[in-house]
C-alpha atoms as one frame of an Amber mdcrd trajectory, in Angstrom:
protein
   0.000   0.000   0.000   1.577   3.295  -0.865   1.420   6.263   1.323  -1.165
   7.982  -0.317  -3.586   5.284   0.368  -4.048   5.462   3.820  -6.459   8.691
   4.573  -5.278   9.145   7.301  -2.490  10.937   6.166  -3.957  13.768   4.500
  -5.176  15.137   7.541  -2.271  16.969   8.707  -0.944  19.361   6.581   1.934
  17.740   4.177   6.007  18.602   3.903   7.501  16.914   0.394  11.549  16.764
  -0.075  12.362  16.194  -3.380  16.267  14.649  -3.533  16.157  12.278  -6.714
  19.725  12.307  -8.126  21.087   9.758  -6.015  21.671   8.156  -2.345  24.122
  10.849  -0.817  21.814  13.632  -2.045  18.493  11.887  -0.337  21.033  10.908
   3.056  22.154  14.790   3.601  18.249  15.397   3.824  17.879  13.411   6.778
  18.902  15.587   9.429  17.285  18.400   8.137  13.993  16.285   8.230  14.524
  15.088  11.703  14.913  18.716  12.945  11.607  19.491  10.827  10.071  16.532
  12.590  11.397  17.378  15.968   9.658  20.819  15.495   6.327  20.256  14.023
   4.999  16.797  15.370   1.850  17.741  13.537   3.325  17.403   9.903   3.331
  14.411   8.109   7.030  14.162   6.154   7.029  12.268   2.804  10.227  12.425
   0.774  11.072  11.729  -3.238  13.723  10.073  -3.139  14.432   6.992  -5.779
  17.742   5.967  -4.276  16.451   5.432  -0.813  12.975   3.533  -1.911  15.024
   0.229  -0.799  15.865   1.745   2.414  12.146   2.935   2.908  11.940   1.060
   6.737  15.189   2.947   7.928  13.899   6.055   7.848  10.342   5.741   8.498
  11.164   7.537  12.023  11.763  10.851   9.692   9.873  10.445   6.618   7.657
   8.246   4.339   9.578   7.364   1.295   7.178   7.654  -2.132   7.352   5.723
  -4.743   7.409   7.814  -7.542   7.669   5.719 -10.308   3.485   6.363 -11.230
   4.529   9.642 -11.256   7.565   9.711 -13.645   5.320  10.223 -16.869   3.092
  13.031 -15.063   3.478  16.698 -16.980   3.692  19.806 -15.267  -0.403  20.630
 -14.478  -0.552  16.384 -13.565   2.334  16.774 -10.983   0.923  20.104  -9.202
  -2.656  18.700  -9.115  -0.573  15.661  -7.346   0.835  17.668  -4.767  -2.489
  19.850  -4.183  -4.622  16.152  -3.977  -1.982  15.035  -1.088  -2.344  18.264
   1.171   1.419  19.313   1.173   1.441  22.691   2.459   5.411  22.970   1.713
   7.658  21.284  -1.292  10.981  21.664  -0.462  12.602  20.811  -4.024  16.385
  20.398  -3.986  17.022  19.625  -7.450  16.671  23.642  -8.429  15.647  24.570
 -11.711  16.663  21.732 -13.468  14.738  19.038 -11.433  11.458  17.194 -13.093
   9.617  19.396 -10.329  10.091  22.836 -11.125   7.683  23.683 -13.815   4.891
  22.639 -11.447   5.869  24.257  -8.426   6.545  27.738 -10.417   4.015  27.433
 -12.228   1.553  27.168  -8.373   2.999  30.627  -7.603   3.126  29.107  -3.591
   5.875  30.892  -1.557   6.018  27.696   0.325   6.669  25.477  -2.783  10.495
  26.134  -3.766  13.144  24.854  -5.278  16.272  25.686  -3.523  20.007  26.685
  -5.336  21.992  23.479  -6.446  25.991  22.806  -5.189  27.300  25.239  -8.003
  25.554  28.395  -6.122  26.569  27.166  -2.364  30.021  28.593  -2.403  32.013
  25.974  -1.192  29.573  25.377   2.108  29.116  22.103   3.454  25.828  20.342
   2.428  24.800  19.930   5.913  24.829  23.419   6.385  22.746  24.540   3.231
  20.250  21.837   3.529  19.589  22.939   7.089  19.588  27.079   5.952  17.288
  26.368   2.754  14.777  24.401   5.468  15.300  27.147   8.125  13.896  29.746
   5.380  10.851  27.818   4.354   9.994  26.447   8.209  11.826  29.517  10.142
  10.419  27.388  13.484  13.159  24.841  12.990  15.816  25.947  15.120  18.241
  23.468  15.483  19.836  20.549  12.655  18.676  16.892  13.716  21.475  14.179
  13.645  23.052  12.322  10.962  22.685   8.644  10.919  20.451   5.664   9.599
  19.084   2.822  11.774  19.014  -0.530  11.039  15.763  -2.902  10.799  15.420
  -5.481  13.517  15.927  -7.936  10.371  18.943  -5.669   9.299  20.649  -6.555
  12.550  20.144  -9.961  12.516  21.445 -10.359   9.097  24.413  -8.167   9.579
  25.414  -9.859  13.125  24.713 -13.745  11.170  27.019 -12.272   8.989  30.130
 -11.231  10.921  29.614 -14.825  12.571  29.334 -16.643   9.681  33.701 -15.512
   8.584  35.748 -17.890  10.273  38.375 -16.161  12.729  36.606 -13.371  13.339
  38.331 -11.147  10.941  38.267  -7.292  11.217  35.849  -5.987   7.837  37.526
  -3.495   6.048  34.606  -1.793   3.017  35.651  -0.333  -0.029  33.762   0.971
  -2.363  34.960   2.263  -6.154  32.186   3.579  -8.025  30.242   6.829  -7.623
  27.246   7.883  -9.586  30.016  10.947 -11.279  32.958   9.179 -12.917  34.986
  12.747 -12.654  34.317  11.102  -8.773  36.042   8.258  -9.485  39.922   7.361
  -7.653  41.342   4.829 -10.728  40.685   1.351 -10.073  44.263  -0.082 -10.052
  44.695   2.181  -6.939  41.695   0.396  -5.123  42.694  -2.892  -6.642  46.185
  -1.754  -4.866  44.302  -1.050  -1.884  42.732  -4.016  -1.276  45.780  -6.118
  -1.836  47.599  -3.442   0.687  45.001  -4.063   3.516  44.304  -7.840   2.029
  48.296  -8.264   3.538  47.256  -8.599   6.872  45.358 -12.475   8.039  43.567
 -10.070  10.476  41.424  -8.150   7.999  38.787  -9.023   5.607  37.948  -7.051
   2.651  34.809  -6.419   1.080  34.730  -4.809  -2.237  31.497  -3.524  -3.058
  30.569  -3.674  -6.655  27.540  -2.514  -8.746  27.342  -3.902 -12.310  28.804
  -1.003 -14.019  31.915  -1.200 -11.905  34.338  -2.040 -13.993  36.934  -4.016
 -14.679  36.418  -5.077 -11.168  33.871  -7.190 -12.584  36.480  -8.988 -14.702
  37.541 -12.395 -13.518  40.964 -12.351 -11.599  40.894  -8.067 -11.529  40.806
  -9.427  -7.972  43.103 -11.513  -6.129  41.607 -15.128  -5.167  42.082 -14.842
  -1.442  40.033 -15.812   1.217  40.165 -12.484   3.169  39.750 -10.481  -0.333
  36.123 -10.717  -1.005  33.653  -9.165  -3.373  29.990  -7.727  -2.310  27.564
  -7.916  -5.590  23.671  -7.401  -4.152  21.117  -5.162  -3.817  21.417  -2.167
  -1.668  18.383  -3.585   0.984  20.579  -6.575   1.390  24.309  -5.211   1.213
  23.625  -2.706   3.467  23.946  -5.672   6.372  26.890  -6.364   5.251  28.285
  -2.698   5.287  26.922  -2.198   9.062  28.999  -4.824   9.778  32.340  -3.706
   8.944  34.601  -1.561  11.149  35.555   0.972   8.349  34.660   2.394   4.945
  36.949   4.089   2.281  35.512   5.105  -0.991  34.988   8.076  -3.329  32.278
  10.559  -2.775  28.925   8.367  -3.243  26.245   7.435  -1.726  27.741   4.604
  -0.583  30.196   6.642   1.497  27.101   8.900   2.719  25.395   5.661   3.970
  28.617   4.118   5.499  28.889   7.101   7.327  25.633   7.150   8.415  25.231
   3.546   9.742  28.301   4.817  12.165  31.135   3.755  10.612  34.721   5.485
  10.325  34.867   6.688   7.159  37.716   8.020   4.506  36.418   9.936   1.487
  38.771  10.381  -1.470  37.771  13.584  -3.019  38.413  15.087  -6.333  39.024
  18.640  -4.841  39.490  19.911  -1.750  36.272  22.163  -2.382  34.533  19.260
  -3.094  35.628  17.512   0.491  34.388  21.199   2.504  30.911  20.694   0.453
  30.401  16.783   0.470  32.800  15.552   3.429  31.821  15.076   7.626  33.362
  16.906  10.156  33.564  14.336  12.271  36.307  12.367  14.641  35.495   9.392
  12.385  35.870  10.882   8.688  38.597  11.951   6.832  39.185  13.292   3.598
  42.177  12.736   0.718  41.833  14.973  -2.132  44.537  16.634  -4.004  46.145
  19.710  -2.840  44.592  23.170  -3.143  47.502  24.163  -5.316  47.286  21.941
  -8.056  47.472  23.912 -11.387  43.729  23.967 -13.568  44.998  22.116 -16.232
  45.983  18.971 -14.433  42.806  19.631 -12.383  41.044  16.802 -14.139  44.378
  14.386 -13.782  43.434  14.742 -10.002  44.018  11.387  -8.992  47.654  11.704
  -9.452  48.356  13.738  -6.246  45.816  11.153  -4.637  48.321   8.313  -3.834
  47.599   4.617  -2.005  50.137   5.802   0.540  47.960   8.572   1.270  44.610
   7.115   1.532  46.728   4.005   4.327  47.452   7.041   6.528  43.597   8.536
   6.215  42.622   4.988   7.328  45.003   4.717  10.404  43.820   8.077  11.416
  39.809   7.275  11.671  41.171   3.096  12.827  43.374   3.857  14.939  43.977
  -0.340  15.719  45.414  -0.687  12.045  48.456   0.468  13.145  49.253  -2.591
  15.108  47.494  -5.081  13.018
């Protein structure tokens, strides 16, 4: 049953977020919603959000996750006669002008239906920060940003500890993911292949590489090494995501992946393009790090980043947020 069955619903005024370019985007919402939620107890929260539809149950506590694929083929009147016919009093559309959304939400001339500036008008501020100032001007009552995390399911738990149990030894799990929705986001592969191998050295870890089916040539029998503590992850998200709570650290580029690892708790090292890109995308947090090229790096070897990004570097990151692989 979809949310906009139940009746129920419609009687207190409506707040739609609209985040539908990937995971990280939707995740960055969250504690923005919370605070929203905190606030006004009386509004019912629903939230666009594609990448997080197989996640729905996590974040039921903040917001009800819509399904909008019935709405994908709507036009502009169809879509605002949507949001009129489900109460929401305030669309909060983060994909700016560009977004699917727009045309409708202009077009209803509401002060409380916007679409807010994308990352190429936030001057280098953290995303945090402007999701929580764009909210602040539509619901000035919100005071205060909500945390950042994501809870497991009871059946999320179980899985993820039946998991850990299931590795003989009871290795330390070491995540890495190398794909990201951008490729200009993407560290090369034969440095994460290099990676692996480097952390793969000690009988103490165990690896998990996980891979979506355009991540390639990862996909490539033998990219990998055959080792039993060198291991690859292909599922889908509801079910990997049992497997990433598990592990005691994450490193991969900026993705949602990262955003989620981060937000299940776990240390995390980011390997960023830029260093602007870190201050807008990265945590400020005991438990995150970020390795991005230096500031100083010439414009036209700007999209050669990687180069300045070296294996070496990203070790160090990783002994910084886990402190124990220093002596493993």
């Amino acid at each position: 049953m979809c949310a906009w069955d139940i009746p129920d619903d419609l009687s207190k005024p409506g707040f739609l977020a609209i985040a539908q370019r990937g995971i990280g985007d939707a995740l960055t919402l969250l504690p923005s919603l919370r605070a929203l939620r905190a606030a006004r107890a009386d509004v019912r929260i629903e939230l666009v959000a594609p990448g997080l539809l197989a996640l729905a149950e996590n974040v039921r506590d903040t917001a009800t996750i819509v399904d909008d694929r019935p709405l994908a083929g709507l036009d502009d009147d169809e879509r605002a006669r949507w949001l009129r016919t489900r109460n929401f009093a305030w669309v909060w559309n983060t994909e700016g002008e560009q977004g699917p959304w727009h045309g409708a939400i202009q077009a209803a001339a509401n002060p409380r239906w916007i679409s807010t500036a994308t990352q190429k008008h936030w001057r280098g501020r953290n995303v945090l920060r402007v999701r929580f100032a764009q909210l602040a001007r539509l619901c000035p009552e919100v005071r205060t940003p909500g945390p950042v995390g994501l809870a497991l399911t009871p059946a999320q738990e179980t899985a993820s500890r039946a998991f850990a149990s299931s590795l003989s030894g009871a290795p330390t799990l070491v995540a890495i993911q190398p794909g990201a929705g951008d490729p200009n986001r993407v560290w090369p592969a034969d440095k994460f292949r290099a990676l692996a191998r480097a952390l793969a050295q000690n009988p103490r870890i165990t690896v998990l590489v996980f891979l979506g089916d355009s991540d390639t040539p990862f996909n490539a029998p033998g990219y990998l090494p055959g080792q039993a503590n060198l291991r690859s992850v292909r599922e889908p998200l509801e079910s990997a995501v049992s497997k990433l709570a598990a592990c005691a650290l994450f490193v991969g580029n900026d993705s949602g992946f990262y955003h989620l690892a981060f937000g299940l708790g776990l240390p995390v090292v980011g390997i960023y393009r830029s260093a602007r890109s870190a201050r807008m995308w990265g945590y400020r947090s005991p438990r995150a790090r970020a390795v991005c090229p230096p500031g100083l790096v010439p414009p036209p070897f700007r999209r050669h980043w990687d180069r300045w990004v070296s294996v070496e570097r990203v070790l160090r990151a990783a002994r910084k947020v886990m402190p124990s692989l220093r002596t493993m």
